[in-house]
N, CA, C, O and CB atoms as a CASP TS submission, in Angstrom:
PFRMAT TS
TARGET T0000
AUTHOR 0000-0000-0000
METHOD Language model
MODEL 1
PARENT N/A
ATOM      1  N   UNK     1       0.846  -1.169   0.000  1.00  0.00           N
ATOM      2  CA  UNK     1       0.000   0.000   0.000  1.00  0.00           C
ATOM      3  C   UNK     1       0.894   1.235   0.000  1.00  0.00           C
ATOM      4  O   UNK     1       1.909   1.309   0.692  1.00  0.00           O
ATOM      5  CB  UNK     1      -0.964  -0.004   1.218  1.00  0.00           C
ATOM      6  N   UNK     2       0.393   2.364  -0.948  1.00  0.00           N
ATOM      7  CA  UNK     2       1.547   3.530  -0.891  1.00  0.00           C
ATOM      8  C   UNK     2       0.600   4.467  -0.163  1.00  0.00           C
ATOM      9  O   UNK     2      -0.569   4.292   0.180  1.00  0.00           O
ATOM     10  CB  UNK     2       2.250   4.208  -2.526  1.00  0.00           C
ATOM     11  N   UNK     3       1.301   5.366  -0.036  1.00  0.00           N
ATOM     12  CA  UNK     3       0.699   6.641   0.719  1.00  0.00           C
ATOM     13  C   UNK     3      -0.137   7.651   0.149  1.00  0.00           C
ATOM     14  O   UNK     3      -0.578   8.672   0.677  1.00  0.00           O
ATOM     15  CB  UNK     3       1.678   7.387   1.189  1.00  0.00           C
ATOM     16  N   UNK     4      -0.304   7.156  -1.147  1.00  0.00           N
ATOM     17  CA  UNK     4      -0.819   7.895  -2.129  1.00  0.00           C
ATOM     18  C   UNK     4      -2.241   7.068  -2.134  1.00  0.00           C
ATOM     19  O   UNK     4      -2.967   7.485  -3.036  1.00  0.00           O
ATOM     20  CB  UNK     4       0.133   7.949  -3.544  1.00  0.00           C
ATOM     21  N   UNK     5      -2.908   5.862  -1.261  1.00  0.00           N
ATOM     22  CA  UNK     5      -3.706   5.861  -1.238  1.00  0.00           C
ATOM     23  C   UNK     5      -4.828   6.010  -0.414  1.00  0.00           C
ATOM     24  O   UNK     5      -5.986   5.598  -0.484  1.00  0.00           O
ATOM     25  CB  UNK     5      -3.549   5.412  -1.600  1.00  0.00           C
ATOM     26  N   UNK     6      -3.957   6.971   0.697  1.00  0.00           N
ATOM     27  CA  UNK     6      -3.995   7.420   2.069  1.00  0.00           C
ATOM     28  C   UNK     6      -5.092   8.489   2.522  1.00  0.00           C
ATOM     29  O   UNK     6      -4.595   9.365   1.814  1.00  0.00           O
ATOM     30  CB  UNK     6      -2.688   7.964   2.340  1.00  0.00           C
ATOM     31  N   UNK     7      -5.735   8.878   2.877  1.00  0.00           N
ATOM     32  CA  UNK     7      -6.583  10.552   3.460  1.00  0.00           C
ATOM     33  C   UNK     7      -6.556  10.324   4.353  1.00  0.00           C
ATOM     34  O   UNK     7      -6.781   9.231   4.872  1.00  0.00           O
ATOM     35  CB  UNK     7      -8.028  11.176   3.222  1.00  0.00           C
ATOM     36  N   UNK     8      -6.153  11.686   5.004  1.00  0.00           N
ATOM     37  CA  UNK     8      -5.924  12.353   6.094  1.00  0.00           C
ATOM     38  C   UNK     8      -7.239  12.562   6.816  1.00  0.00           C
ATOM     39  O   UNK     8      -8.132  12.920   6.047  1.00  0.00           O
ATOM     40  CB  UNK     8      -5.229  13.552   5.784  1.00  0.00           C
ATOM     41  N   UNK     9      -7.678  12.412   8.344  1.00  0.00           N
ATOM     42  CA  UNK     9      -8.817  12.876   8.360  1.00  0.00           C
ATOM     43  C   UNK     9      -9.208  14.212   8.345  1.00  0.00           C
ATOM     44  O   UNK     9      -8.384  15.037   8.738  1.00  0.00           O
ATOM     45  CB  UNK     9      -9.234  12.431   9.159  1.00  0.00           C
ATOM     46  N   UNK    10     -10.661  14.712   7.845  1.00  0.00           N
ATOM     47  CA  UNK    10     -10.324  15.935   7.279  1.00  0.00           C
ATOM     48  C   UNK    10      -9.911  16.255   6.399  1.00  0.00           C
ATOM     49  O   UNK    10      -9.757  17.475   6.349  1.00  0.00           O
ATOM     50  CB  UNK    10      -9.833  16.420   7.665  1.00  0.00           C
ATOM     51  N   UNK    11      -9.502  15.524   5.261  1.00  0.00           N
ATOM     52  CA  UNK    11      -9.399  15.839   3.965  1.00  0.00           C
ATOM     53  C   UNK    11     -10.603  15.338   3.139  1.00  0.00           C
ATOM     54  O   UNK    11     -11.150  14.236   3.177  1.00  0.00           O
ATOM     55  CB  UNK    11      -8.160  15.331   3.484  1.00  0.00           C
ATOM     56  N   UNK    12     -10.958  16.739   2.163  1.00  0.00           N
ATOM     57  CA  UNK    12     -12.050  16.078   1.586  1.00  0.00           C
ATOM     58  C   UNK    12     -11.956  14.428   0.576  1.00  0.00           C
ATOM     59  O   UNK    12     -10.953  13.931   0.063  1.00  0.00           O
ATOM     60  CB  UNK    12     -12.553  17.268   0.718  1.00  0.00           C
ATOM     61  N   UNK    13     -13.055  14.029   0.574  1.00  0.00           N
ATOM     62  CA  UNK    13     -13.157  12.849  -0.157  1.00  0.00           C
ATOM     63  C   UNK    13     -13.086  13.094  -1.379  1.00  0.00           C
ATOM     64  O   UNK    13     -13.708  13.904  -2.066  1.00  0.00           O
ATOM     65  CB  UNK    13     -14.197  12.148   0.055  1.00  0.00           C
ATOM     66  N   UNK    14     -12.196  12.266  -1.664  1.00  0.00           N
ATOM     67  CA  UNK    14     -12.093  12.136  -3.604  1.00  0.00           C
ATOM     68  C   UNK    14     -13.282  11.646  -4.365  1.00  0.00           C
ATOM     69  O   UNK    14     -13.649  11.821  -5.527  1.00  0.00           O
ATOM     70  CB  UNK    14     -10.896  10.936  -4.175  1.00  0.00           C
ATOM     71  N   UNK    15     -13.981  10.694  -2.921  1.00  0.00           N
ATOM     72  CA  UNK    15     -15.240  10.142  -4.475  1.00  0.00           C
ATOM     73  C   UNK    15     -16.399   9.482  -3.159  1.00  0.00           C
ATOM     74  O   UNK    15     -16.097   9.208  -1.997  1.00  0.00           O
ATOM     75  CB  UNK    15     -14.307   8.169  -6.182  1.00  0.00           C
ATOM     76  N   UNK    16     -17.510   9.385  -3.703  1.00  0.00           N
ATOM     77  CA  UNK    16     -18.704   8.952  -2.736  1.00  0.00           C
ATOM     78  C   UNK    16     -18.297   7.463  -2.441  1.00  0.00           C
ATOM     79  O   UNK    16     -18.077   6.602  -3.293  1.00  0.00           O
ATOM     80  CB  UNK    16     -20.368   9.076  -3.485  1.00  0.00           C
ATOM     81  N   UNK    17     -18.238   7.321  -1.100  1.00  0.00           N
ATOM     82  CA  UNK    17     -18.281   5.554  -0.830  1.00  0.00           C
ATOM     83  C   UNK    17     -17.486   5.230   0.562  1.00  0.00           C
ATOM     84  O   UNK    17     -17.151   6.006   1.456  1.00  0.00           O
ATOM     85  CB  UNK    17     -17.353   4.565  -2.256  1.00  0.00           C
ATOM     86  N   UNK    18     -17.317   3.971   0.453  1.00  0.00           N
ATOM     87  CA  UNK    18     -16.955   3.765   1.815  1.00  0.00           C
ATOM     88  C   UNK    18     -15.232   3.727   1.885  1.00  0.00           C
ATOM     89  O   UNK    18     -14.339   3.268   1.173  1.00  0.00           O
ATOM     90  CB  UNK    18     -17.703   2.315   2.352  1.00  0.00           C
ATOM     91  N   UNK    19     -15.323   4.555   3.285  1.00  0.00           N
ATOM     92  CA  UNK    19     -13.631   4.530   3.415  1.00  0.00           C
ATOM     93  C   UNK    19     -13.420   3.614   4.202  1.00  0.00           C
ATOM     94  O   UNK    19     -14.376   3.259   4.892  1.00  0.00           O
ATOM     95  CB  UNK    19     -12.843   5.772   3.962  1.00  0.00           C
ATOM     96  N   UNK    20     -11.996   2.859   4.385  1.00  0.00           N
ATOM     97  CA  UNK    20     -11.625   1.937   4.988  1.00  0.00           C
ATOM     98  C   UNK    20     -10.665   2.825   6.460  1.00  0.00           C
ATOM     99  O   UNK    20     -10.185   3.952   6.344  1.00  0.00           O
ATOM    100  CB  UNK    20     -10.831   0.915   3.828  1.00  0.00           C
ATOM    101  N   UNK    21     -10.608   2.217   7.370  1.00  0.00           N
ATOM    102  CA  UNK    21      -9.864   3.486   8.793  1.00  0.00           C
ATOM    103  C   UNK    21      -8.646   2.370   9.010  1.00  0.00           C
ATOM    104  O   UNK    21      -8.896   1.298   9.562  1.00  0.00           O
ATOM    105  CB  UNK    21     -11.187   3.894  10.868  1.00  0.00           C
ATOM    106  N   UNK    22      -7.047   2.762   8.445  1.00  0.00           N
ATOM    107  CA  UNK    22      -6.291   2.192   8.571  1.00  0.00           C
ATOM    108  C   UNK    22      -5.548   2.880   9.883  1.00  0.00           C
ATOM    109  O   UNK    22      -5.387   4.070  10.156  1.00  0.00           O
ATOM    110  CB  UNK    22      -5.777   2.020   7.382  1.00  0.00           C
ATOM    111  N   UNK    23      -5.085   1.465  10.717  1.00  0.00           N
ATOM    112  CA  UNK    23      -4.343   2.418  11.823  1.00  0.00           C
ATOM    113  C   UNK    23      -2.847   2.981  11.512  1.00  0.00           C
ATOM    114  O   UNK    23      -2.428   3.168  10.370  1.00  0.00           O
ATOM    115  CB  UNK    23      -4.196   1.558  13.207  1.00  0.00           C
ATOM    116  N   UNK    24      -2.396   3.128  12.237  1.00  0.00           N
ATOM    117  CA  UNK    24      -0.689   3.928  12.607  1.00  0.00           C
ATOM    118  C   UNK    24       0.528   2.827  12.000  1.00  0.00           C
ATOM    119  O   UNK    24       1.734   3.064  12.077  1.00  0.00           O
ATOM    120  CB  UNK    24      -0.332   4.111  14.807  1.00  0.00           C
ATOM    121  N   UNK    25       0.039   1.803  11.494  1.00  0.00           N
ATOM    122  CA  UNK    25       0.860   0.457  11.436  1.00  0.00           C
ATOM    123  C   UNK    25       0.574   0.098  10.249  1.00  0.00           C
ATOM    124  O   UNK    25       1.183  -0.930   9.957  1.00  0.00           O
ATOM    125  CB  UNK    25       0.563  -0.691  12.441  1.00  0.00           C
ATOM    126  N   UNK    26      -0.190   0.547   9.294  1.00  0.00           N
ATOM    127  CA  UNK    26      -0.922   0.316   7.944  1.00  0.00           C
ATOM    128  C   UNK    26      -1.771  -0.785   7.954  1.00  0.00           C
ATOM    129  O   UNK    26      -1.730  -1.495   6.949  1.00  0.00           O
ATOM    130  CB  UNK    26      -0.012   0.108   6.818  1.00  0.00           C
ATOM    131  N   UNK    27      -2.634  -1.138   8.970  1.00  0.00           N
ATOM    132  CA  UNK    27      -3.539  -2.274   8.539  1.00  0.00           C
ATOM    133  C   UNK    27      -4.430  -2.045   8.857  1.00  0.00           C
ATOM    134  O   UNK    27      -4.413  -1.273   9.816  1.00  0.00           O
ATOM    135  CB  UNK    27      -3.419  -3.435   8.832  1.00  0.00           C
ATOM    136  N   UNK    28      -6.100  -2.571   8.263  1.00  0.00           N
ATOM    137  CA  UNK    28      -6.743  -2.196   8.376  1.00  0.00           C
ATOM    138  C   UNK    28      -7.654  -2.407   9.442  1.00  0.00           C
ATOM    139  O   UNK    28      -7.567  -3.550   9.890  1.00  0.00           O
ATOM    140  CB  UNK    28      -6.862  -2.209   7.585  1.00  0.00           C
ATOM    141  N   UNK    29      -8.680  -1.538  10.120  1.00  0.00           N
ATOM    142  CA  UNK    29      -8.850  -1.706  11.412  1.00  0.00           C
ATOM    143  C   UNK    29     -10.116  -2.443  11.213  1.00  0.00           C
ATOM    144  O   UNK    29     -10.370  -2.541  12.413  1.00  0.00           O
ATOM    145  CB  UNK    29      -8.837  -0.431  12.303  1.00  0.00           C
ATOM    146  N   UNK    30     -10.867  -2.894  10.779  1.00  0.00           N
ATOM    147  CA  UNK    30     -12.453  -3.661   9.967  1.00  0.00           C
ATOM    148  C   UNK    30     -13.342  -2.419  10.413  1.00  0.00           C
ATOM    149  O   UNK    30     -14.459  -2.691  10.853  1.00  0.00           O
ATOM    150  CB  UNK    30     -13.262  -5.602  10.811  1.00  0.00           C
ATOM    151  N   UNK    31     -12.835  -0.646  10.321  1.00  0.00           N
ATOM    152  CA  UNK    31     -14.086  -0.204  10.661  1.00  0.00           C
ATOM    153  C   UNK    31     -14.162   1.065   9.224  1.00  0.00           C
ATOM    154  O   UNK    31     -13.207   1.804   8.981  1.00  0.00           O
ATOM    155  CB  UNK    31     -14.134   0.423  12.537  1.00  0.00           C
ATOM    156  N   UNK    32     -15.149   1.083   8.619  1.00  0.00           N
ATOM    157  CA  UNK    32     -15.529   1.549   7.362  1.00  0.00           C
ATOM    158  C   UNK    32     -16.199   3.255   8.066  1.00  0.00           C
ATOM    159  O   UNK    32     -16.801   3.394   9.131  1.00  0.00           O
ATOM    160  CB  UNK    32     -16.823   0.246   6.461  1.00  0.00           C
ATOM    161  N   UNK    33     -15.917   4.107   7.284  1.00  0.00           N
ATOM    162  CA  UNK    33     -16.931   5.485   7.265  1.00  0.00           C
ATOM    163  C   UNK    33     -17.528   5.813   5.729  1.00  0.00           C
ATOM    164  O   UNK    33     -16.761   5.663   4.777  1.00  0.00           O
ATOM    165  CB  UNK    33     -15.953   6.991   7.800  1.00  0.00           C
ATOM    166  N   UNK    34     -18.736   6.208   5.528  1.00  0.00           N
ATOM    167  CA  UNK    34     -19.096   6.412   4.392  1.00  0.00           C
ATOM    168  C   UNK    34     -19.231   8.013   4.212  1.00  0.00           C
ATOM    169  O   UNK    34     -19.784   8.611   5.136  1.00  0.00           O
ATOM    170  CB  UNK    34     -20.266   5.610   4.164  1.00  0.00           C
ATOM    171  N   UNK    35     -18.813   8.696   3.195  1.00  0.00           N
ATOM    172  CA  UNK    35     -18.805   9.967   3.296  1.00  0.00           C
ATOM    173  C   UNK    35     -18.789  10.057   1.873  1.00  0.00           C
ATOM    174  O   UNK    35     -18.596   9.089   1.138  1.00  0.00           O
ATOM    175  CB  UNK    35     -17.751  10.633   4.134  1.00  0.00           C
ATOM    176  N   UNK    36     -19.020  11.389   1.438  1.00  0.00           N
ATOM    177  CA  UNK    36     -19.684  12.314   0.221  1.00  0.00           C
ATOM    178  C   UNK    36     -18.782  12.829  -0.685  1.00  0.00           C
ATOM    179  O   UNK    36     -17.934  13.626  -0.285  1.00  0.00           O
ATOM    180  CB  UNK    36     -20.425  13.552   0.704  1.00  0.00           C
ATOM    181  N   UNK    37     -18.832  12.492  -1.860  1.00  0.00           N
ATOM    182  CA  UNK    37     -17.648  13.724  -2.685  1.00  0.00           C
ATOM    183  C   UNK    37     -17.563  15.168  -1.781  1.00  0.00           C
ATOM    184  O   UNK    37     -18.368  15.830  -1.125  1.00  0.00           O
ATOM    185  CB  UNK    37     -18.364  14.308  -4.580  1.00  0.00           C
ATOM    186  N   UNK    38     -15.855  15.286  -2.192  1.00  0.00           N
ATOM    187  CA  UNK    38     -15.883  16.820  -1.468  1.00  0.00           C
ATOM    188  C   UNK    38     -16.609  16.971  -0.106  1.00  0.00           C
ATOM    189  O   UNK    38     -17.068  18.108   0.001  1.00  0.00           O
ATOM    190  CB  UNK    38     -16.662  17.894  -2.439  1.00  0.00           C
ATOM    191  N   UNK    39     -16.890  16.078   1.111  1.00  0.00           N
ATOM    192  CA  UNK    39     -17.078  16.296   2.647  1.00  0.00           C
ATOM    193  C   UNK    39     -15.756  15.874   3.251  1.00  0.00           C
ATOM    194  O   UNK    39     -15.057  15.073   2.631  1.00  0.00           O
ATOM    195  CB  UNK    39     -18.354  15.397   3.314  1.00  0.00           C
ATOM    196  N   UNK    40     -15.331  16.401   4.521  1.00  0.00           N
ATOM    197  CA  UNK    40     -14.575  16.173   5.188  1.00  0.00           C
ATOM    198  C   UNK    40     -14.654  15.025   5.507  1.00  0.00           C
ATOM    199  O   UNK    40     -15.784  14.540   5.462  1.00  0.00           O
ATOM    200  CB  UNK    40     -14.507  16.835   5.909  1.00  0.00           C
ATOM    201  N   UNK    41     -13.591  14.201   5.921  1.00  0.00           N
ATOM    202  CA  UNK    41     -13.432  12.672   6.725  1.00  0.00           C
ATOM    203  C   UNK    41     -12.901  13.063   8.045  1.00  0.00           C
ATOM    204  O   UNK    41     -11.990  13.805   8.412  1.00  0.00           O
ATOM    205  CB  UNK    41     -12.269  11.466   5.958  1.00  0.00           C
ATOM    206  N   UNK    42     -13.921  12.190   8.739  1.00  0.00           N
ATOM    207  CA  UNK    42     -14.105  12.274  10.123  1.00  0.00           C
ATOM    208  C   UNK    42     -13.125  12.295  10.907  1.00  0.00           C
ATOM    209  O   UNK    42     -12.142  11.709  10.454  1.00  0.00           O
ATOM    210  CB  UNK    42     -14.761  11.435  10.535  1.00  0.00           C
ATOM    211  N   UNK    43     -12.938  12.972  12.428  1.00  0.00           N
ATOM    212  CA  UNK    43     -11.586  12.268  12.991  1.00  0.00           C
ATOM    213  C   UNK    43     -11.353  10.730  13.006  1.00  0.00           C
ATOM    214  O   UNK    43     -12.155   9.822  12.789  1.00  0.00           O
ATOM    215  CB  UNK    43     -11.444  12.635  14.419  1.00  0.00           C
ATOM    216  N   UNK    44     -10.417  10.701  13.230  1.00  0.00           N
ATOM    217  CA  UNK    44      -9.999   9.155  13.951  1.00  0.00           C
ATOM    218  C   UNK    44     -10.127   9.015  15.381  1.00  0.00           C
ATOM    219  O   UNK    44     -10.077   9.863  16.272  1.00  0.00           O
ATOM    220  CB  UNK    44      -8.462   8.754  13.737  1.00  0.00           C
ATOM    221  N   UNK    45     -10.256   8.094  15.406  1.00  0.00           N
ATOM    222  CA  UNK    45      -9.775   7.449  16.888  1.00  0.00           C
ATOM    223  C   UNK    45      -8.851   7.602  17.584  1.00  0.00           C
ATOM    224  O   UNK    45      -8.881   8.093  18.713  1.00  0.00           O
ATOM    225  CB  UNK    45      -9.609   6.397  16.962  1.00  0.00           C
ATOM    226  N   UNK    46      -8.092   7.279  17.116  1.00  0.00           N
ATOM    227  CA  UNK    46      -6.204   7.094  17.459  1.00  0.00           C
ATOM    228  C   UNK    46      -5.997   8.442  16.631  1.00  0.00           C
ATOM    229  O   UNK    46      -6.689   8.906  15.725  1.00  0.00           O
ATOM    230  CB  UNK    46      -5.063   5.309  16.597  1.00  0.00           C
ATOM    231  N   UNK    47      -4.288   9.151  17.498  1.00  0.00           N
ATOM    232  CA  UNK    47      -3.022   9.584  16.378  1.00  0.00           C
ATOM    233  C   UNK    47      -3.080   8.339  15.453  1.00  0.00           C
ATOM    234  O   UNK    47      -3.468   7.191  15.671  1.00  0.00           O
ATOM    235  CB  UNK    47      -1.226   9.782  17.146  1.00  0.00           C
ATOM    236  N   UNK    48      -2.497   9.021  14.200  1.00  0.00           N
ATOM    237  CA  UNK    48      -1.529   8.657  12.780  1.00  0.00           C
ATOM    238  C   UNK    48      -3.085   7.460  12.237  1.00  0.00           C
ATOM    239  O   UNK    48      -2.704   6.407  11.727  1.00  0.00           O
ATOM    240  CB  UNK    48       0.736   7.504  13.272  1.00  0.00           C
ATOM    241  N   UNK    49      -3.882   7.548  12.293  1.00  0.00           N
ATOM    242  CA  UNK    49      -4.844   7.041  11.725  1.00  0.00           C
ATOM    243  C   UNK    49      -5.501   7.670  10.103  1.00  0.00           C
ATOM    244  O   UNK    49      -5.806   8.839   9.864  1.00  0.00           O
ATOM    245  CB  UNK    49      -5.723   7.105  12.825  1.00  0.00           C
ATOM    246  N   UNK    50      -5.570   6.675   9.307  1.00  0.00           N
ATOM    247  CA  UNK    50      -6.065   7.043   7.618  1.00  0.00           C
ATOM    248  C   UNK    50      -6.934   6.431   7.260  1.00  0.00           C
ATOM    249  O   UNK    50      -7.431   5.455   7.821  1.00  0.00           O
ATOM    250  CB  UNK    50      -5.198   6.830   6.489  1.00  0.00           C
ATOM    251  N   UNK    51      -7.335   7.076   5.961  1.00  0.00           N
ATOM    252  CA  UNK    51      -8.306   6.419   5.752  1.00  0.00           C
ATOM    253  C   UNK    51      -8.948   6.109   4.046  1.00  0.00           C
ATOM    254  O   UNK    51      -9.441   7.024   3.387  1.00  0.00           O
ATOM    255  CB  UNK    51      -9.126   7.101   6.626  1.00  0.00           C
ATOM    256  N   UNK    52      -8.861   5.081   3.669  1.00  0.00           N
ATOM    257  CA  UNK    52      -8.276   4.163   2.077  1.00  0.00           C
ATOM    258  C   UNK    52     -10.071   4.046   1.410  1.00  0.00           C
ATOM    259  O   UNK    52     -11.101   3.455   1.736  1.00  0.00           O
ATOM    260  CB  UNK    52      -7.222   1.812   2.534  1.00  0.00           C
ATOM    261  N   UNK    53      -9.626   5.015   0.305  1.00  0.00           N
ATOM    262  CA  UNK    53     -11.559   3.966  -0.696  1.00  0.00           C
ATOM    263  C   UNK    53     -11.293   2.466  -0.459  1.00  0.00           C
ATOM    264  O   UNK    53     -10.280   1.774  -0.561  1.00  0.00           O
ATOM    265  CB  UNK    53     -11.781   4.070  -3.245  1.00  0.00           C
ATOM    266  N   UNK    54     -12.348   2.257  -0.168  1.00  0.00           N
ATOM    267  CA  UNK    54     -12.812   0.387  -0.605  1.00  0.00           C
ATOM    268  C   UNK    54     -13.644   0.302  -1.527  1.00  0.00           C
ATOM    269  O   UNK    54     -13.823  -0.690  -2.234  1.00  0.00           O
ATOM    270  CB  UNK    54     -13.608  -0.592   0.529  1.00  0.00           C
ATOM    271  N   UNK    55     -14.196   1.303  -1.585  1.00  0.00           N
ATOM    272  CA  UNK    55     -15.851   0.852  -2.230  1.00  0.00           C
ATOM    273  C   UNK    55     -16.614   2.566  -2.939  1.00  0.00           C
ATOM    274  O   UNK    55     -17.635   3.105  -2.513  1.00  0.00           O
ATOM    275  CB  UNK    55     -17.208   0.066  -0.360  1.00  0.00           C
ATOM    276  N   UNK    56     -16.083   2.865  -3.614  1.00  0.00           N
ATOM    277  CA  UNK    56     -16.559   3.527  -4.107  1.00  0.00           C
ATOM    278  C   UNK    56     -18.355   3.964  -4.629  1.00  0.00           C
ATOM    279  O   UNK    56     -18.811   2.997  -5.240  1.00  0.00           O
ATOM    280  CB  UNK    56     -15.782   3.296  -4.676  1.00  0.00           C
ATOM    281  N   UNK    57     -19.003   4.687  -4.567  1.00  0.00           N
ATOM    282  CA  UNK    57     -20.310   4.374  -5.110  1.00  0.00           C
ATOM    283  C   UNK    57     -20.740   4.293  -6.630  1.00  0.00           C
ATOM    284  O   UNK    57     -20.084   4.894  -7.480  1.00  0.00           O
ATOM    285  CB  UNK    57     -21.072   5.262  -4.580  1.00  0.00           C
ATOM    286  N   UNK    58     -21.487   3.788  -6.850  1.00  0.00           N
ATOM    287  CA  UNK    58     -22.352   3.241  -8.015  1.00  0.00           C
ATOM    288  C   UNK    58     -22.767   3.833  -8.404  1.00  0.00           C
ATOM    289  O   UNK    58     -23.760   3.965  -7.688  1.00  0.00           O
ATOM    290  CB  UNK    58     -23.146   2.524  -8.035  1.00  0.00           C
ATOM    291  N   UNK    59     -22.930   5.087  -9.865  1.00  0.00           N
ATOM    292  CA  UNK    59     -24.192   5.791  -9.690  1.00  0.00           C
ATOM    293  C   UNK    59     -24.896   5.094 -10.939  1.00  0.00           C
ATOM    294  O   UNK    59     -24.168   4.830 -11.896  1.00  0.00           O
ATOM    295  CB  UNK    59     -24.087   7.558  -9.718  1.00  0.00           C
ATOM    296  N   UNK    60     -25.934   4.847 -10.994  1.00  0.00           N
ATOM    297  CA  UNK    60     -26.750   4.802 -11.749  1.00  0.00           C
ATOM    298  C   UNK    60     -27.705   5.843 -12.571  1.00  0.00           C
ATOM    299  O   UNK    60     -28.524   6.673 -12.178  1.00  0.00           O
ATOM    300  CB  UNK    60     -27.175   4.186 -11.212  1.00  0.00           C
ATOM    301  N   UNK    61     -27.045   5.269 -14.518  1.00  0.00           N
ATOM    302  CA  UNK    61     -27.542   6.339 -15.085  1.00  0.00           C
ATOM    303  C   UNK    61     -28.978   6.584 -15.165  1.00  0.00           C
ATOM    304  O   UNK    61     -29.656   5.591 -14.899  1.00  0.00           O
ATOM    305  CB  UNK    61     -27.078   6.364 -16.189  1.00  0.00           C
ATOM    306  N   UNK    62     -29.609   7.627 -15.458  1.00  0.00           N
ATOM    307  CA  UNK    62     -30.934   7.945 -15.440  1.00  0.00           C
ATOM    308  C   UNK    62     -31.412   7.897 -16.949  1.00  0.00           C
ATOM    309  O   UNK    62     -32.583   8.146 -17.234  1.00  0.00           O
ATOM    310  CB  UNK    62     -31.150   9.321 -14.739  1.00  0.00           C
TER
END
């Protein structure tokens, strides 16, 4: 995993869907946040905590 696939909390989201909350050690903690293009990502829990797309959303065309 590089760091380039990393957000800071508090940095806006690159894309609608679920983020993954990696701890201080790079692995992942099994706890997901879902947040909005362009909204802030939540604090963490812990210092040195990030947070990785898993799951991007779906949109369906109209």
């Amino acid at each position: 995993m590089t760091k380039d696939n990393l957000f800071k909390p508090g940095e806006k989201a690159v894309a609608s869907g679920q983020y993954e909350l990696i701890d201080s050690h790079g692995k992942p903690t099994g706890q997901e946040v879902t947040a909005i293009e362009g909204s802030p990502l939540p604090p963490t829990p812990e210092h040195q905590q990030h947070y990785r797309l898993v799951d991007p959303t779906k949109h369906k065309n109209m």
